[in-house]
C-alpha positions in Angstrom: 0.0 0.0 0.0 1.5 3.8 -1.1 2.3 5.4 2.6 0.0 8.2 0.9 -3.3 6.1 1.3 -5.9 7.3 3.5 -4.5 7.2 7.0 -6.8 5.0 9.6 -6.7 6.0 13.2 -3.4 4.8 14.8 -3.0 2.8 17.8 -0.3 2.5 20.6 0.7 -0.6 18.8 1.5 1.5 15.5 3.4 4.3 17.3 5.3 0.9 19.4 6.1 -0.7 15.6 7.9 2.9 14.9 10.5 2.3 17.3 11.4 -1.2 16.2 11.3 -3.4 18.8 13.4 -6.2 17.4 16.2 -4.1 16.7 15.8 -2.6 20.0 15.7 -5.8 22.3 19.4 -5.9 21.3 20.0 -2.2 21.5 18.4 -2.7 25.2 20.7 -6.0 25.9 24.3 -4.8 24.5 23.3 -1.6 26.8 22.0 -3.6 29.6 25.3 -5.6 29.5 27.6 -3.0 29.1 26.0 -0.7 32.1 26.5 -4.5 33.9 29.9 -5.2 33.2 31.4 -1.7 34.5 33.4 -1.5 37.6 31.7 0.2 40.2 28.0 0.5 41.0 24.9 2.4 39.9 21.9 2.7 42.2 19.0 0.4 40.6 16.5 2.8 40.0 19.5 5.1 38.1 20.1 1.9 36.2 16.8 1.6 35.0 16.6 5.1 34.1 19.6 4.7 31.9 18.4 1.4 29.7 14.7 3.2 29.7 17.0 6.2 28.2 18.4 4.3 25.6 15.4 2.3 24.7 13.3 5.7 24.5 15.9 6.8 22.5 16.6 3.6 19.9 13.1 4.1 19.9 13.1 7.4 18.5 15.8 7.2 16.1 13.9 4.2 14.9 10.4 6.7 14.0 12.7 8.6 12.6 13.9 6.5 10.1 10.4 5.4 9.3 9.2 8.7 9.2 11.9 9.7 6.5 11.8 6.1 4.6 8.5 5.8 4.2 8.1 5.8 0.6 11.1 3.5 0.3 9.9 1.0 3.1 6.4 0.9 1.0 8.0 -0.6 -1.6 10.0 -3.1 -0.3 8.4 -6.5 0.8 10.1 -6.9 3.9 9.1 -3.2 5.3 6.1 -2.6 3.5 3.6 -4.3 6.8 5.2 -1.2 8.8 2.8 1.6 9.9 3.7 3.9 7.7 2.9 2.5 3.8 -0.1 0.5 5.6 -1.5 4.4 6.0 -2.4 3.7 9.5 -0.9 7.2 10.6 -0.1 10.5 9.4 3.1 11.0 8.2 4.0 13.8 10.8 2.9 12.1 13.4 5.7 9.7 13.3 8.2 12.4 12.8 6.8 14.2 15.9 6.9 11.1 18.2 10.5 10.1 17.2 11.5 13.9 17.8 9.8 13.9 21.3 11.1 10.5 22.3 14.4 11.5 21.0 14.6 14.7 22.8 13.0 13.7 26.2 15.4 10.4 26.4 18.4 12.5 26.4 16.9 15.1 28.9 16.2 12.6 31.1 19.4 11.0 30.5 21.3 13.4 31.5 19.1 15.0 34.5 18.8 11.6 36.4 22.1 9.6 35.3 25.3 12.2 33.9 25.2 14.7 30.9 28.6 12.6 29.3 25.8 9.7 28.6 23.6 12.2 27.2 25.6 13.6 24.6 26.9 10.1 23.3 23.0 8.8 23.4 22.4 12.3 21.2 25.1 11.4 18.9 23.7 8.0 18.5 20.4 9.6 17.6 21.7 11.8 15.0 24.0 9.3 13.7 21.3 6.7 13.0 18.8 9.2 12.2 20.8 11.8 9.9 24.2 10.8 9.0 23.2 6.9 8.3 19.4 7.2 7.1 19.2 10.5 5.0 22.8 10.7 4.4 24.5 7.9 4.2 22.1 5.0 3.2 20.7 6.5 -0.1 24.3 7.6 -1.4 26.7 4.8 -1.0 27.5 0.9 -0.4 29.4 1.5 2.4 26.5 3.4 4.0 26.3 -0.3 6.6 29.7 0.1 7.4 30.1 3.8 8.5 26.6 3.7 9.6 27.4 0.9 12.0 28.4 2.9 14.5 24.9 3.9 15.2 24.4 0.3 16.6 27.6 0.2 18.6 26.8 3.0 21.3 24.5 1.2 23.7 27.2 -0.7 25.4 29.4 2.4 25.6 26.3 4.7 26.5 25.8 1.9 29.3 29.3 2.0 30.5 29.3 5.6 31.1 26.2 5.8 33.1 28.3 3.9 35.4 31.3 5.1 35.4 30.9 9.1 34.2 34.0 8.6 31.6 35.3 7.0 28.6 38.2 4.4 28.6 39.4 2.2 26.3 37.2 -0.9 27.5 33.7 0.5 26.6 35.8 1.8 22.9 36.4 -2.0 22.0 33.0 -2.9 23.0 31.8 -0.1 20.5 34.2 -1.7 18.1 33.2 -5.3 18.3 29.9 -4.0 17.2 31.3 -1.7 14.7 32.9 -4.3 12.9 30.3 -7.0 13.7 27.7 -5.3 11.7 28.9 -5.3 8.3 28.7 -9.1 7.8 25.5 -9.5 10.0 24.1 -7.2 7.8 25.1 -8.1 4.5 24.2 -11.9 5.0 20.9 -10.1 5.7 21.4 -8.4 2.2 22.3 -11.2 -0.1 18.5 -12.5 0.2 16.6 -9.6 0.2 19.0 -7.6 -2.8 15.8 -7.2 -4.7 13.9 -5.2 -2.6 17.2 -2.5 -2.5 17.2 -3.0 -5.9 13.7 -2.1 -6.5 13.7 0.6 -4.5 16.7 2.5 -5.5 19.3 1.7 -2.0 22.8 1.0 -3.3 23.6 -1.9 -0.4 26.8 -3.5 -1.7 25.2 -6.8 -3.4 23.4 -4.2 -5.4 26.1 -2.1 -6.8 28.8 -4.7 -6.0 27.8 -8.0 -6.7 27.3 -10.7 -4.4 31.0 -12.4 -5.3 32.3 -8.9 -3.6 29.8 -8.9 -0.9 31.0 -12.3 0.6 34.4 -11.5 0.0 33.6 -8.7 2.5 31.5 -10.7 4.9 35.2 -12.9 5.2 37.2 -10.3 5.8 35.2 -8.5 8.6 34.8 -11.6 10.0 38.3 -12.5 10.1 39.1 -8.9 11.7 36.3 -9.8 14.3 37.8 -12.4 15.9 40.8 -10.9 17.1 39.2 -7.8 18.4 36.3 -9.5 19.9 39.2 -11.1 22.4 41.0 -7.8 22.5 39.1 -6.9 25.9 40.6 -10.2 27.5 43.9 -9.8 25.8 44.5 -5.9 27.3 43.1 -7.9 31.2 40.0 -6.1 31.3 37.7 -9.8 31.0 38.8 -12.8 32.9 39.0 -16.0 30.9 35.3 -16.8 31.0 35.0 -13.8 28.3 37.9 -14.6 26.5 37.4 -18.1 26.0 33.7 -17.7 24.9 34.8 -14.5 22.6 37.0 -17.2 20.8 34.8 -19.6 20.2 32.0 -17.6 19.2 33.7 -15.7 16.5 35.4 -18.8 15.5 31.8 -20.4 14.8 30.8 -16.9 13.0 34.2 -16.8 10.7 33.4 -21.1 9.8 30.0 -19.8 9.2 30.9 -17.3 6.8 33.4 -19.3 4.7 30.5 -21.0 2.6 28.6 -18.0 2.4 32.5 -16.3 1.0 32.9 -19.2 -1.3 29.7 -19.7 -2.7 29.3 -18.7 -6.3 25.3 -18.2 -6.8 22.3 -17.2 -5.4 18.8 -18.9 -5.8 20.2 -22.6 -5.4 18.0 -25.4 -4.5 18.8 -25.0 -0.7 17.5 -21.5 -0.5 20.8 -19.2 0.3 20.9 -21.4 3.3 24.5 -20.1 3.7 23.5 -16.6 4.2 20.2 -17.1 6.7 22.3 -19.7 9.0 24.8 -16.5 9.2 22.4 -14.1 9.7 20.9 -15.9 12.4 23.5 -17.0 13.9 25.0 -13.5 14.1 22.1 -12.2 16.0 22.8 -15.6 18.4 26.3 -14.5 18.3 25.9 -10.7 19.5 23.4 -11.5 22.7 26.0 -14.7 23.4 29.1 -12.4 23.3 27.6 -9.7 25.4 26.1 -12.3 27.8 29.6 -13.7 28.3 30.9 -10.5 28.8 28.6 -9.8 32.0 29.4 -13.9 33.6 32.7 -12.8 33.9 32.3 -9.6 35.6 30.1 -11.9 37.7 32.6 -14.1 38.4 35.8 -12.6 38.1 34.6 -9.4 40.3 35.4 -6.1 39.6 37.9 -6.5 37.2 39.7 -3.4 35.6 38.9 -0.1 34.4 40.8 0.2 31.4 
């Protein structure tokens, strides 16, 4: 349906849909874990006020992005069910509710928790909203790859609610995501090119070819594994991080290597290749994080680095 049809009165589950919950259960856990894993403490009720920040937040960036992509998310398959082309609000309703959850997340943010949190959970707004979806996104292939960094602040934002400042352990854990997203991502891609086709997006199996973008997927997987054990290697983790950092991304870079080497698309078996990456890298994000907050459990406060 054209996101210009006749709008039909919109529910709370509508302006919910806008802030994308799937992608935010992740957004919510890689904070969750980070805020977790910190050394020192953070009274409960400030806890919760920082992961309600960054959900509100996520939440908002995410009705942003609908707001803006409307047309485009009308005609693609897989976003074409979302509020928006399904006419079941005005147009400007969605950009007003991202806006206000936007802009009251990071007031609150910084009123109840500390104002360095804030800033980086504006930042992640504008990146995800402005420099990845009107920017970025319409005008290049590489628009996943700079624009990972939207997905990559939680666990930082989450860190410095703790700990009021920025050191290198909370960087990596923004880099792990950085460079986890490309591949997770692009599997993604590969089975859904069409749809970006249609619709104009230049994602890299688009304007690349899929031969390059599994090439790609190897190589970011290959870098991944080394920095995902980079917190263990520098003693922030204990072993139970550094062990399970290992194996996960040793599983992910296997996974990739028939989805790197495999020459067509539309075989008999689906593009199994890419959907057992894709999921498994969703798998492989919550397990890493999760790992990362059993061996603060265990290991005790380990060290601010």
């Amino acid at each position: 349906m054209d996101s210009t049809a006749t709008q039909l009165p919109a529910e709370w589950r509508d302006f919910f849909a806008l802030t994308k919950p799937r992608v935010m259960s992740l957004v919510v856990f890689t904070a969750l874990c980070g805020l977790l894993a910190a050394p020192g403490s953070i009274n409960p009720v400030l806890g919760f006020t920082a992961i309600l920040c960054i959900a509100m937040g996520a939440g908002g960036a995410g009705a942003l992005n609908q707001w803006w992509e409307a047309d485009i998310d009308a005609g693609m398959k897989r976003t074409s069910r979302r509020p928006l082309p399904q006419g079941k609000m005005e147009r400007q309703s969605a950009r007003d509710f991202g806006v206000g959850l936007s802009f009251a997340s990071v007031l609150l943010m910084g009123l109840a928790v500390n104002w360095l949190s804030a800033v980086i959970l504006a930042a992640s707004i504008v990146y995800y909203a402005v420099i990845y979806t009107i920017w970025l996104k319409p005008r290049t292939p590489q628009n996943i790859v700079i624009g990972g960094g939207a997905g990559a602040f939680p666990p930082l934002i989450g860190w410095v609610a703790v700990t009021g400042e920025i050191t290198l352990m909370p960087v990596l854990l923004f880099a792990i995501i950085f460079m986890w997203t490309p591949p997770h991502f692009w599997a993604l891609a590969l089975f859904v090119k069409t749809d970006y086709a249609k619709v104009g997006i230049p994602m890299m199996p688009v304007v690349a070819g899929e031969a390059t973008t599994r090439r790609h997927i190897l190589v970011y997987c290959l870098l991944l594994l080394p920095l995902s054990a980079a917190p263990w290697w520098i003693g922030g983790t204990g072993p139970v991080y550094g062990i399970s950092a290992l194996v996960l991304s040793g599983a992910f870079l296997l996974l990739s290597l028939p989805v790197a080497f495999r020459s067509r698309s539309g075989d008999d078996d689906g593009m199994k290749p890419e959907k057992r990456l894709f999921a498994f890298s969703v798998l492989y994000l919550f397990a890493l994080f999760a790992a990362l907050v059993a061996d603060r459990i265990i290991w005790g406060q380990g060290i601010s680095i």
